[in-house]
TORSESE-619772 format. One record per residue: residue number from 1; x, y, z of N, C-alpha, C, O in turn; residue in three letters. Coordinates in steps of 0.05 Angstrom, whole numbers, plus 5000, padded with zeros to 4 digits. Example, Ala and Ser with C-alpha at 12.3 -4.5 7.8 and 13.67 -1.06 7.14 Angstrom:
BEGIN
rec n 1 | n_xx 5264 | n_yy 4886 | n_zz 5156 | ca_xx 5246 | ca_yy 4910 | ca_zz 5156 | c_xx 5264 | c_yy 4934 | c_zz 5156 | o_xx 5285 | o_yy 4934 | o_zz 5169 | res ALA
rec n 2 | n_xx 5257 | n_yy 4955 | n_zz 5142 | ca_xx 5273 | ca_yy 4979 | ca_zz 5143 | c_xx 5258 | c_yy 5001 | c_zz 5157 | o_xx 5268 | o_yy 5023 | o_zz 5161 | res SER
END
This chain:
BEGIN
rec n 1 | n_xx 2780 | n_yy 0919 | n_zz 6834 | ca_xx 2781 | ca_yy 0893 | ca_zz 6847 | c_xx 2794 | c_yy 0873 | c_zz 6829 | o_xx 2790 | o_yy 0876 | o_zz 6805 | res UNK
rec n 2 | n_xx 2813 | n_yy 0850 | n_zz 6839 | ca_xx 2828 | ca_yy 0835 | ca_zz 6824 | c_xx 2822 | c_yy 0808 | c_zz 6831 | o_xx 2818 | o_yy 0804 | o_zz 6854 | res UNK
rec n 3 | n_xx 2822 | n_yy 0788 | n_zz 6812 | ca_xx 2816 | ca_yy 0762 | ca_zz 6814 | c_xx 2837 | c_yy 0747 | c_zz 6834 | o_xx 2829 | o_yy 0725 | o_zz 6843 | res UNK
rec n 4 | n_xx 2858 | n_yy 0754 | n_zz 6840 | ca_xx 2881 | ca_yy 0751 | ca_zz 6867 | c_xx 2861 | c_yy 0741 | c_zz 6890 | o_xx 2842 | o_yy 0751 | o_zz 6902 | res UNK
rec n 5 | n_xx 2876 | n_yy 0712 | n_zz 6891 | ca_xx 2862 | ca_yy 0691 | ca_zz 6919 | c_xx 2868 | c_yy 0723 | c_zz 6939 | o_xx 2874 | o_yy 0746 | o_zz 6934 | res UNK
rec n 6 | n_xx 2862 | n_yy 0708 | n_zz 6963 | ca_xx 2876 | ca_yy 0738 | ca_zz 6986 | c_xx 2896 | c_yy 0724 | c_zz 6995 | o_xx 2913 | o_yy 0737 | o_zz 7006 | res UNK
rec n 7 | n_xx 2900 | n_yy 0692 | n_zz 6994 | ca_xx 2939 | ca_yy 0688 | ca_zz 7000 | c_xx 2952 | c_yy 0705 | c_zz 6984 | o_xx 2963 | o_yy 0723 | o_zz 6997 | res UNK
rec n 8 | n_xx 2954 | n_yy 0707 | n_zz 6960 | ca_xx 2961 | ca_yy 0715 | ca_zz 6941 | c_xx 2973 | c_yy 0740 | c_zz 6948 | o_xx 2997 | o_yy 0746 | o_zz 6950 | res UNK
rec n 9 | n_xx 2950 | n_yy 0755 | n_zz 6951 | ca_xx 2951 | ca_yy 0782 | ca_zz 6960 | c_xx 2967 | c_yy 0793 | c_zz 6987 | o_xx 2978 | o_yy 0816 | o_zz 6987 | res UNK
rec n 10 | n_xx 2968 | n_yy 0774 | n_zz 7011 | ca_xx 2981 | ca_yy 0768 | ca_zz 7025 | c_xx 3009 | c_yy 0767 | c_zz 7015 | o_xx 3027 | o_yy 0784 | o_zz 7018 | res UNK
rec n 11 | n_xx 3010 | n_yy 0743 | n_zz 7003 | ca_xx 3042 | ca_yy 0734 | ca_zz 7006 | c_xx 3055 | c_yy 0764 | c_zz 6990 | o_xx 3075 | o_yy 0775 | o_zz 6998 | res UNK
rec n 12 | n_xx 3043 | n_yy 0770 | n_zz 6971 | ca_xx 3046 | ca_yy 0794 | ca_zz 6959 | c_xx 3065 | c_yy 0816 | c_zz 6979 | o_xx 3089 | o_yy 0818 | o_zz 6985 | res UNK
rec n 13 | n_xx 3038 | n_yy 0832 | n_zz 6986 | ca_xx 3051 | ca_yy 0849 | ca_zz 7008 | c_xx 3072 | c_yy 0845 | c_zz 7026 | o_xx 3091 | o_yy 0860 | o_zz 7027 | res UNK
rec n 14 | n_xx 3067 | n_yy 0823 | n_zz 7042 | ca_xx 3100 | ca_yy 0816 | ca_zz 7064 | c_xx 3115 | c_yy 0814 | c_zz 7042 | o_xx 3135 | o_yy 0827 | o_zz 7049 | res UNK
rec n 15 | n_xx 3120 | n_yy 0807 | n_zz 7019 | ca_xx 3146 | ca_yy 0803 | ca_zz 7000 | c_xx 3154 | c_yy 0828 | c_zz 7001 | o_xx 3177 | o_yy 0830 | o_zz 7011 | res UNK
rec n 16 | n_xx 3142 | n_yy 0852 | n_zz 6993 | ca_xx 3139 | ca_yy 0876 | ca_zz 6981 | c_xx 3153 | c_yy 0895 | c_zz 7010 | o_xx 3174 | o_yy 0907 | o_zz 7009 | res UNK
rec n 17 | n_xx 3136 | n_yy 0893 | n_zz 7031 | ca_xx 3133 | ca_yy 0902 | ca_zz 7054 | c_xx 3165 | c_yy 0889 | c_zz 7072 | o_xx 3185 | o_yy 0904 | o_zz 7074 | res UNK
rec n 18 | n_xx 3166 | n_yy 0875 | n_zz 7078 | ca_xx 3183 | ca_yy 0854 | ca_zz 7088 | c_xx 3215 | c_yy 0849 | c_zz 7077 | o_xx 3233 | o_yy 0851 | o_zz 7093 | res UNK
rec n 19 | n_xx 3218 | n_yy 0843 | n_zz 7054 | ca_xx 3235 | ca_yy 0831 | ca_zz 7038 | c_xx 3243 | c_yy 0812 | c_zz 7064 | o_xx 3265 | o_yy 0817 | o_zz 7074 | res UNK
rec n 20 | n_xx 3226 | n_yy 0790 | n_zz 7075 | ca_xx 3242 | ca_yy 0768 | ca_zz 7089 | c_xx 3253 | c_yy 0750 | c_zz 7076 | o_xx 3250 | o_yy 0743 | o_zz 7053 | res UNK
rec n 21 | n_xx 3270 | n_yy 0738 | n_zz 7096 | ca_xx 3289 | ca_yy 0715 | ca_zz 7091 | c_xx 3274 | c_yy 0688 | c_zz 7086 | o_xx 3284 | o_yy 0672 | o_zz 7070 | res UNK
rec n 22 | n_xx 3249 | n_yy 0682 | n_zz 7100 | ca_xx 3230 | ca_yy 0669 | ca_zz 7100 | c_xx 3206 | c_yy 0675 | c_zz 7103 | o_xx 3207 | o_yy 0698 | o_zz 7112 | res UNK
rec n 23 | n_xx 3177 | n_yy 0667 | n_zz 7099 | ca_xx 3159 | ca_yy 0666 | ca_zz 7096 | c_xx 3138 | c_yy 0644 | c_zz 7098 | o_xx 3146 | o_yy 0628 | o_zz 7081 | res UNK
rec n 24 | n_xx 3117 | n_yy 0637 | n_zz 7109 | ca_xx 3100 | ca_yy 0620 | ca_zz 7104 | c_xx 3078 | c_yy 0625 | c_zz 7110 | o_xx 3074 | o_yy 0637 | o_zz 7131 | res UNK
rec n 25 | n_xx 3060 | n_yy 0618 | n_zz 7096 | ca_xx 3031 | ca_yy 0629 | ca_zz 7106 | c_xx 3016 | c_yy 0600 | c_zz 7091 | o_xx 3021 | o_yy 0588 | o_zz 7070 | res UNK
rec n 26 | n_xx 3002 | n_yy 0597 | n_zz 7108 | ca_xx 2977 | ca_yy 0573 | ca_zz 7115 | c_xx 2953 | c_yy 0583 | c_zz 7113 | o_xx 2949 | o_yy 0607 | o_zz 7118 | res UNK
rec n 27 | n_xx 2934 | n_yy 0567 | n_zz 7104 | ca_xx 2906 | ca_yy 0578 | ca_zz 7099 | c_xx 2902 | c_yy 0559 | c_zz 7113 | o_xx 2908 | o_yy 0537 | o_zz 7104 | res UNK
rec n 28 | n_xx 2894 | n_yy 0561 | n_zz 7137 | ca_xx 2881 | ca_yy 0547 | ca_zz 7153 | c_xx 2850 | c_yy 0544 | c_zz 7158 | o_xx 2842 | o_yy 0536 | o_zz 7180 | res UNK
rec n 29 | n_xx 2833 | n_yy 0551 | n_zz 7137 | ca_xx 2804 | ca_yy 0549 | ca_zz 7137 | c_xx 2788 | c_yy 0527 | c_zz 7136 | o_xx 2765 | o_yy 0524 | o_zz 7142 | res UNK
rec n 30 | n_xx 2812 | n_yy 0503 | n_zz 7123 | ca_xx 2789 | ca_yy 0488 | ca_zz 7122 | c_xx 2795 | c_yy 0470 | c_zz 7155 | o_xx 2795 | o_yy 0445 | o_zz 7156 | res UNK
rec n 31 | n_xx 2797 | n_yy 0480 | n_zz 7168 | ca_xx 2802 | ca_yy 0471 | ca_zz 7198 | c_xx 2773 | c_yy 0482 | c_zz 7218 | o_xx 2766 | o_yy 0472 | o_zz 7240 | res UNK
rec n 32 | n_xx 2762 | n_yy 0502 | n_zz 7205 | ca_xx 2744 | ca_yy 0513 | ca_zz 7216 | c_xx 2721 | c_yy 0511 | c_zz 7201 | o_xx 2725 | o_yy 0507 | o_zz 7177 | res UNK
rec n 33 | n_xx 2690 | n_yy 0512 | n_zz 7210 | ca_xx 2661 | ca_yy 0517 | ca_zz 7199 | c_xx 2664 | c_yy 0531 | c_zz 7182 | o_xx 2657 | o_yy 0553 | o_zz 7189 | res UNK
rec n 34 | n_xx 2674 | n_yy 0532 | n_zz 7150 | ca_xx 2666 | ca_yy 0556 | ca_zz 7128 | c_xx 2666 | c_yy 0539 | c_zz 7112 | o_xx 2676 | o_yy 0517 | o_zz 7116 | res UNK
rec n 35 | n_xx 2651 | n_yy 0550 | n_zz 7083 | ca_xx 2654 | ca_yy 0542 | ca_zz 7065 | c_xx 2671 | c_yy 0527 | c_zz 7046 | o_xx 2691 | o_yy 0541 | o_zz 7043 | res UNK
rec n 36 | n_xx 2672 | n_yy 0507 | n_zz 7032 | ca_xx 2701 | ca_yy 0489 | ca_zz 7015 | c_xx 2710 | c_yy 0513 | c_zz 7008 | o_xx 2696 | o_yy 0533 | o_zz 7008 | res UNK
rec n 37 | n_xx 2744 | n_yy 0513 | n_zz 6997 | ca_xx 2761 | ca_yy 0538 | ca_zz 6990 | c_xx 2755 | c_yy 0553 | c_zz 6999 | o_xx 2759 | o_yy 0572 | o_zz 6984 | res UNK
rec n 38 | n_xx 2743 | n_yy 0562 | n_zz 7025 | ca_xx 2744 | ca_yy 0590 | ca_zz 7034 | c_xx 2776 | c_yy 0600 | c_zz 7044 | o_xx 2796 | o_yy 0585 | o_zz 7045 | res UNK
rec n 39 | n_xx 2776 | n_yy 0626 | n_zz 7049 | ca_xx 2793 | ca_yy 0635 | ca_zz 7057 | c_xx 2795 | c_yy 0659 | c_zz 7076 | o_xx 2795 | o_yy 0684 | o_zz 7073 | res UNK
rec n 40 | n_xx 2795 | n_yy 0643 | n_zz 7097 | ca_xx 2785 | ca_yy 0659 | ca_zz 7126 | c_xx 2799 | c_yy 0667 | c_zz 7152 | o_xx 2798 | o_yy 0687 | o_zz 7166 | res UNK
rec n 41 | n_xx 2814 | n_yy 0642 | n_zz 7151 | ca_xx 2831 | ca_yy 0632 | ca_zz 7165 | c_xx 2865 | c_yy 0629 | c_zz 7164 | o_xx 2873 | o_yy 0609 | o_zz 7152 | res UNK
rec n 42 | n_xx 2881 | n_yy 0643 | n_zz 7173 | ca_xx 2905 | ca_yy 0640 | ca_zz 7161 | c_xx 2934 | c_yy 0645 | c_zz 7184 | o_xx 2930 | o_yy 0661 | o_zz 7202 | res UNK
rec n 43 | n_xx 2957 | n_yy 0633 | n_zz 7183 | ca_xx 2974 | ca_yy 0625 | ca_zz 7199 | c_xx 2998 | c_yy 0646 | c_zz 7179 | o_xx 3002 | o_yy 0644 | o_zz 7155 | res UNK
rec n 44 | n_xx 3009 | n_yy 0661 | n_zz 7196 | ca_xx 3029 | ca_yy 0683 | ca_zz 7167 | c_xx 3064 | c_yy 0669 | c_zz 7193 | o_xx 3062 | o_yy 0668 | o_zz 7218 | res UNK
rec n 45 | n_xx 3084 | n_yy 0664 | n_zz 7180 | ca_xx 3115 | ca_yy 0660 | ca_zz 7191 | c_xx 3127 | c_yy 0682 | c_zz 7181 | o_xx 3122 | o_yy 0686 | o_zz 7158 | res UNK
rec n 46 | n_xx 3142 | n_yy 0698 | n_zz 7192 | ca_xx 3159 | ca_yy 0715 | ca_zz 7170 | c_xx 3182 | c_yy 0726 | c_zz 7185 | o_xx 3179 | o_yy 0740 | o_zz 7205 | res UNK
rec n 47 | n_xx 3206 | n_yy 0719 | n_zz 7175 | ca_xx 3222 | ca_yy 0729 | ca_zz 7183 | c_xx 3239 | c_yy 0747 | c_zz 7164 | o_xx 3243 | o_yy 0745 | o_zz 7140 | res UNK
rec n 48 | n_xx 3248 | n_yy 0769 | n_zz 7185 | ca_xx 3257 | ca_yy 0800 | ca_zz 7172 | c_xx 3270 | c_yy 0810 | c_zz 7192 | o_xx 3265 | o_yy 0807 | o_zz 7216 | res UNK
rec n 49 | n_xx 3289 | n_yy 0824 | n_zz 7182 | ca_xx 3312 | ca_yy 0849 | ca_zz 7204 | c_xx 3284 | c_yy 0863 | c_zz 7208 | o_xx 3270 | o_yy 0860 | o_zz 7228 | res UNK
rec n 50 | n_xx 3279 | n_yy 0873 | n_zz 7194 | ca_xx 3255 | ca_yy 0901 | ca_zz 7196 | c_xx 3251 | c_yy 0895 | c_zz 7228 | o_xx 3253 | o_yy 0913 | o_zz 7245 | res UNK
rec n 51 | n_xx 3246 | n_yy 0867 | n_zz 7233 | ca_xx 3231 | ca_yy 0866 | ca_zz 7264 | c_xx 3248 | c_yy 0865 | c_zz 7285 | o_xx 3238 | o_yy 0860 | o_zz 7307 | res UNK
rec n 52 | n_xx 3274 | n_yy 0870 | n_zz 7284 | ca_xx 3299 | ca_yy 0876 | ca_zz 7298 | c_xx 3290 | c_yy 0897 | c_zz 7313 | o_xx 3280 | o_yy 0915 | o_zz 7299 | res UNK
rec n 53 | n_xx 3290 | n_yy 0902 | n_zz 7341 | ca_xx 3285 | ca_yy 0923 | ca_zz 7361 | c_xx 3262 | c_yy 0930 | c_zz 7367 | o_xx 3258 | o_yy 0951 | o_zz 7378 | res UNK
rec n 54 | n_xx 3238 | n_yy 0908 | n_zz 7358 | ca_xx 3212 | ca_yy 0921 | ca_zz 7353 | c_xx 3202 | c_yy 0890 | c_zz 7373 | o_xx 3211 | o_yy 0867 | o_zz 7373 | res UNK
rec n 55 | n_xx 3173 | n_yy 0903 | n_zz 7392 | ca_xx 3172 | ca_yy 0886 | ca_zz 7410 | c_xx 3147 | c_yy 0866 | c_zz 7396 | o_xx 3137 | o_yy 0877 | o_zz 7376 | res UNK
rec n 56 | n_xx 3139 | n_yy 0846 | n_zz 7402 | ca_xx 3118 | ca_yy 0835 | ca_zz 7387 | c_xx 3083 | c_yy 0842 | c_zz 7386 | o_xx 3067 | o_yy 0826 | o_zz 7375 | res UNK
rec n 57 | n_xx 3076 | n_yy 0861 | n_zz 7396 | ca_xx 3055 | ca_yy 0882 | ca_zz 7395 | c_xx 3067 | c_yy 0896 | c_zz 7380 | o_xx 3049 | o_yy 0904 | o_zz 7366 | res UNK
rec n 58 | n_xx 3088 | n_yy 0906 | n_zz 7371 | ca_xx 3097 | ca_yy 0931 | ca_zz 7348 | c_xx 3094 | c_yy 0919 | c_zz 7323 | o_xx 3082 | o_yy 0929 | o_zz 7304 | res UNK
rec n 59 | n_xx 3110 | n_yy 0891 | n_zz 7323 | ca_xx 3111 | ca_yy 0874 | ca_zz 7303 | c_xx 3084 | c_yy 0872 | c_zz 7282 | o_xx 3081 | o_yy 0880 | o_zz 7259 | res UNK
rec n 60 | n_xx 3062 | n_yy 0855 | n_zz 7305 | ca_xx 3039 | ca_yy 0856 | ca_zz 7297 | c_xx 3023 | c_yy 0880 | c_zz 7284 | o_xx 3007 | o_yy 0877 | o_zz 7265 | res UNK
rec n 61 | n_xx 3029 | n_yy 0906 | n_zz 7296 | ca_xx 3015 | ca_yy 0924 | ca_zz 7287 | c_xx 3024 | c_yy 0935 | c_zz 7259 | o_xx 3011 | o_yy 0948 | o_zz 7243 | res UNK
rec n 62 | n_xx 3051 | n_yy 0927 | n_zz 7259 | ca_xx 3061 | ca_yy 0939 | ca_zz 7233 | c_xx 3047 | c_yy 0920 | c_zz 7205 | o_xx 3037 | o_yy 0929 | o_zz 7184 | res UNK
rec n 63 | n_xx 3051 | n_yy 0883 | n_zz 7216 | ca_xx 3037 | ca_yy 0869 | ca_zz 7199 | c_xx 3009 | c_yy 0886 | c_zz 7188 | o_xx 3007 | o_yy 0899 | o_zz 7167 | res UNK
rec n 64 | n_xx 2985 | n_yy 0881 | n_zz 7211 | ca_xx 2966 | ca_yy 0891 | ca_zz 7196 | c_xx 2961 | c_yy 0912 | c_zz 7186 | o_xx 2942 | o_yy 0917 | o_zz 7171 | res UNK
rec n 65 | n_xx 2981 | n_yy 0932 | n_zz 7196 | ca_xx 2983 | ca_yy 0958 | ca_zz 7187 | c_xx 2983 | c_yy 0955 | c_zz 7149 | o_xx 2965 | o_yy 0964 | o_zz 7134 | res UNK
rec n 66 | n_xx 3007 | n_yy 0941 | n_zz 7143 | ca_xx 3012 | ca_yy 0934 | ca_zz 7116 | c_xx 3001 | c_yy 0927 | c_zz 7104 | o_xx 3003 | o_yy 0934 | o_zz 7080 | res UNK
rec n 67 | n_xx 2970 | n_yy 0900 | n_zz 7117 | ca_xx 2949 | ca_yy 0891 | ca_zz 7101 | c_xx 2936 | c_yy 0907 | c_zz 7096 | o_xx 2922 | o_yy 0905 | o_zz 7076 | res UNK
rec n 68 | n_xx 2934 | n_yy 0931 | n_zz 7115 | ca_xx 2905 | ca_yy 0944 | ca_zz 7107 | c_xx 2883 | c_yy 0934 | c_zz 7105 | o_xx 2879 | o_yy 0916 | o_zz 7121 | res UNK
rec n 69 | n_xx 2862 | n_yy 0939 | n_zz 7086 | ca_xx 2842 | ca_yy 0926 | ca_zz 7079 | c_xx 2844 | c_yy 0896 | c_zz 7066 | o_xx 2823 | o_yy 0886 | o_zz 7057 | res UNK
rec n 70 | n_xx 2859 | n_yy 0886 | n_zz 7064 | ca_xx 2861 | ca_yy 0857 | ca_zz 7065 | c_xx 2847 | c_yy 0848 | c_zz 7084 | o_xx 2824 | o_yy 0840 | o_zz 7080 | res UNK
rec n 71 | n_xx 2861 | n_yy 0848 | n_zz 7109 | ca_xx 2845 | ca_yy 0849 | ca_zz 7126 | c_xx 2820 | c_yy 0840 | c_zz 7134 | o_xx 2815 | o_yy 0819 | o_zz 7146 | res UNK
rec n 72 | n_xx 2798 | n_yy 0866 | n_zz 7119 | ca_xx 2775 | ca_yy 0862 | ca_zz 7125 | c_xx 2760 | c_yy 0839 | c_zz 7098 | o_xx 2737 | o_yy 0840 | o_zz 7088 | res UNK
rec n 73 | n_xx 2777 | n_yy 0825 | n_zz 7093 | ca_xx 2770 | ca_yy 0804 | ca_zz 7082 | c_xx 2776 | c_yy 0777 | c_zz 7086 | o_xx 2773 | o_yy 0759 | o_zz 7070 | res UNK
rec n 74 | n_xx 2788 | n_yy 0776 | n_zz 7115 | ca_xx 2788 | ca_yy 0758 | ca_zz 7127 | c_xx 2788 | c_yy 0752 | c_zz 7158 | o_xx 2795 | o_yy 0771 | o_zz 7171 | res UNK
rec n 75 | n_xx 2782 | n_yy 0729 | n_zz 7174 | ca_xx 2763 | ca_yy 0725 | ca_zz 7199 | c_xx 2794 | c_yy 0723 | c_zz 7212 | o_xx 2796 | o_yy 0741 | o_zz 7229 | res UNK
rec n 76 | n_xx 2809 | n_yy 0714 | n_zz 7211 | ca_xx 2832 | ca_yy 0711 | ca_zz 7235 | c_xx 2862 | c_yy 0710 | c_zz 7215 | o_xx 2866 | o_yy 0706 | o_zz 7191 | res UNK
rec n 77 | n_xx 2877 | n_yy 0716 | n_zz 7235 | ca_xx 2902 | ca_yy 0717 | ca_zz 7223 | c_xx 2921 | c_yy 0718 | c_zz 7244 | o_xx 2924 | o_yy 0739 | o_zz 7258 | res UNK
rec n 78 | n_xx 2938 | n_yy 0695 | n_zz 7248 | ca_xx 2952 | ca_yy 0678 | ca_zz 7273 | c_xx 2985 | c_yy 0690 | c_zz 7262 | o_xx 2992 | o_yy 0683 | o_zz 7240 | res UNK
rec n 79 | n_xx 3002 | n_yy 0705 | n_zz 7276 | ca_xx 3023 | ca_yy 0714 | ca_zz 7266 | c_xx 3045 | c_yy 0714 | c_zz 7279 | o_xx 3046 | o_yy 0727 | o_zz 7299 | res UNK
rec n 80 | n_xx 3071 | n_yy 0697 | n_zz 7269 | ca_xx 3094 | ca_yy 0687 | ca_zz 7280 | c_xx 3116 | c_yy 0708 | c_zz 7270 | o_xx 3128 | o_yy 0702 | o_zz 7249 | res UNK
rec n 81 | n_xx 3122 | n_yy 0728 | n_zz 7281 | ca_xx 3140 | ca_yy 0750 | ca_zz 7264 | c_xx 3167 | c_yy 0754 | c_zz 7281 | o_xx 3168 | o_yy 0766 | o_zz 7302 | res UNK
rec n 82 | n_xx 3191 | n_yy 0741 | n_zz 7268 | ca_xx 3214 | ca_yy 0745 | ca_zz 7277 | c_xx 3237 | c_yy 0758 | c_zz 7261 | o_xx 3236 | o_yy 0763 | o_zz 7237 | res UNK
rec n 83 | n_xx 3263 | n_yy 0764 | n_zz 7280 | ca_xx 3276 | ca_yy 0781 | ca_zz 7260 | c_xx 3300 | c_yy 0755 | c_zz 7259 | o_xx 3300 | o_yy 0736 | o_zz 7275 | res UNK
rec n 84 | n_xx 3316 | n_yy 0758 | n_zz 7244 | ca_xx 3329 | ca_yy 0730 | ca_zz 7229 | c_xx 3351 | c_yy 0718 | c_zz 7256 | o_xx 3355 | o_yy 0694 | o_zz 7262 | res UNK
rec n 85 | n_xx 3362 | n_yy 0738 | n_zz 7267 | ca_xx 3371 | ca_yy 0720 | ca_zz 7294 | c_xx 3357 | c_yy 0715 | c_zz 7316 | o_xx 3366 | o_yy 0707 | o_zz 7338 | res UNK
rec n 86 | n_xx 3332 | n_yy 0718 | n_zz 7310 | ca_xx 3314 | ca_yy 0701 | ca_zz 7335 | c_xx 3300 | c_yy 0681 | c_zz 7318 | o_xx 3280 | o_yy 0669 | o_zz 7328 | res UNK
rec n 87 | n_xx 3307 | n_yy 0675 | n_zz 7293 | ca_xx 3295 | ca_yy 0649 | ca_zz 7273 | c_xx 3317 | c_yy 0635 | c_zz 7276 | o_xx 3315 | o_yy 0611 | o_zz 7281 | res UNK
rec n 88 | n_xx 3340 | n_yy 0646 | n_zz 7275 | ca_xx 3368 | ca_yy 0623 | ca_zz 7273 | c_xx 3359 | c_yy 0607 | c_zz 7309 | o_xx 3352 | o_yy 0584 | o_zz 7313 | res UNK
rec n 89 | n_xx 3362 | n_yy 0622 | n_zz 7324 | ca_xx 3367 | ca_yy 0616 | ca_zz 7352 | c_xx 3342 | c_yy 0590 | c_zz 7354 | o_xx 3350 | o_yy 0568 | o_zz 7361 | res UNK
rec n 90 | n_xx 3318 | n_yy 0592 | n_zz 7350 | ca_xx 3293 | ca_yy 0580 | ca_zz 7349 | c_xx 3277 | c_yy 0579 | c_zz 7324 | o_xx 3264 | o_yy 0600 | o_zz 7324 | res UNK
rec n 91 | n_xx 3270 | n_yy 0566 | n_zz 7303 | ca_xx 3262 | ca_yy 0565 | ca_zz 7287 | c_xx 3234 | c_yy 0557 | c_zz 7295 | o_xx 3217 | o_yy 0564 | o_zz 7279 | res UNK
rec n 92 | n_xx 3227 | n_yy 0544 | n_zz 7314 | ca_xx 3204 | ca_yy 0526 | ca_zz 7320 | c_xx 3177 | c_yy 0546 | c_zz 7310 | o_xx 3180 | o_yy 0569 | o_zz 7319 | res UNK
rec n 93 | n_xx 3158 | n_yy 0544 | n_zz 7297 | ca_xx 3132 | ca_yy 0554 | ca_zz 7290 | c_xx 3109 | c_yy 0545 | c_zz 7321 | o_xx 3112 | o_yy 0523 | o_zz 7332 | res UNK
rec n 94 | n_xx 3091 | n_yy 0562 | n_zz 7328 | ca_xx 3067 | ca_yy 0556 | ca_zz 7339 | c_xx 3052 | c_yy 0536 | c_zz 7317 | o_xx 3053 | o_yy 0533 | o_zz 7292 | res UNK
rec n 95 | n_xx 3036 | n_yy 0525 | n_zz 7340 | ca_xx 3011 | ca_yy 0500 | ca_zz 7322 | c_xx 2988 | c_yy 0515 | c_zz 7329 | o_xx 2986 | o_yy 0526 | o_zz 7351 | res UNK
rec n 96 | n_xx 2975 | n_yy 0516 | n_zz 7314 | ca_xx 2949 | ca_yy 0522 | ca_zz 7322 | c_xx 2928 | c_yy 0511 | c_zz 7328 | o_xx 2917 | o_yy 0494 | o_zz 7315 | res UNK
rec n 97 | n_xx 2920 | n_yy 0520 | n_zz 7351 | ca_xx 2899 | ca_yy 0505 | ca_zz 7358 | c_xx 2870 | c_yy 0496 | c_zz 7344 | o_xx 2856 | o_yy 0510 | o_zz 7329 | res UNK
rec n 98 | n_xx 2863 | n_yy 0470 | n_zz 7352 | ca_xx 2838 | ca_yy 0461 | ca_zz 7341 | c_xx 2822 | c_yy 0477 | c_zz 7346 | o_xx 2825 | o_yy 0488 | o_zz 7368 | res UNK
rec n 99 | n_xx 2798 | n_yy 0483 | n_zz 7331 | ca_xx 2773 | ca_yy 0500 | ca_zz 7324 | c_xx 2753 | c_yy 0484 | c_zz 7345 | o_xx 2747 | o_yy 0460 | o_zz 7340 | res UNK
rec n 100 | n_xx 2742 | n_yy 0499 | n_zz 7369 | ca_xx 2716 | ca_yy 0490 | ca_zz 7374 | c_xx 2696 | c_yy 0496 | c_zz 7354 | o_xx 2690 | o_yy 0519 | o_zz 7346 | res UNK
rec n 101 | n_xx 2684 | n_yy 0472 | n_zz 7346 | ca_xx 2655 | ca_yy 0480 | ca_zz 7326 | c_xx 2629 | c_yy 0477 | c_zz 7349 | o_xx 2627 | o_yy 0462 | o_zz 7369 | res UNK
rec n 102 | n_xx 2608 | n_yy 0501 | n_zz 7337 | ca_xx 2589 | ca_yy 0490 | ca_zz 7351 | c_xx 2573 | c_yy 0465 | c_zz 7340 | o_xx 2575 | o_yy 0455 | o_zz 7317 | res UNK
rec n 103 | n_xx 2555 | n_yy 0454 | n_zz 7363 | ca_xx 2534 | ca_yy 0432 | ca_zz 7354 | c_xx 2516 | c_yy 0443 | c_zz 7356 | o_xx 2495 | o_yy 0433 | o_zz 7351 | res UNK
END
């Protein structure tokens, strides 16, 4: 086990996994009910050829395929995966939606 936030670990792997052109990933936790600095919550951008011919259920599966057990160390993971001429054509990112909390 390594003292590596799990962005960390994250941004890690898509670098490794990926070699994209871009990248961004958001910790979006403190938007939701958890703990200060938690890390639960997270928004991943990535663009890569790799995702050239691949439909966005393939996309996705290959992402978490790559986290593996990362993964199971975190509650959600919101994922924008394009291949570099559908980033040139549209760059625009999804927003994420506000967190219902309960009362």
């Amino acid at each position: 086990m390594t003292n590596e936030s799990i962005a960390f670990t994250i941004n890690k792997i898509i670098e490794e996994s990926y070699n994209p052109s871009y990248v961004e990933l958001v910790n979006e936790s403190f938007m939701h009910n958890v703990p200060k600095d938690s890390e639960s919550h997270f928004k991943l951008v990535v663009v890569s050829d790799i995702f050239k011919n691949m439909t966005l259920v393939q996309r996705h599966k290959h992402i978490y395929l790559s986290l593996k057990t990362t993964m199971n160390n975190i509650h959600a993971l919101s994922i924008n995966a394009f291949d570099i001429d559908e980033f040139k054509l549209n760059p625009t990112k999804s927003e994420s939606p506000d967190c219902i909390r309960k009362k």
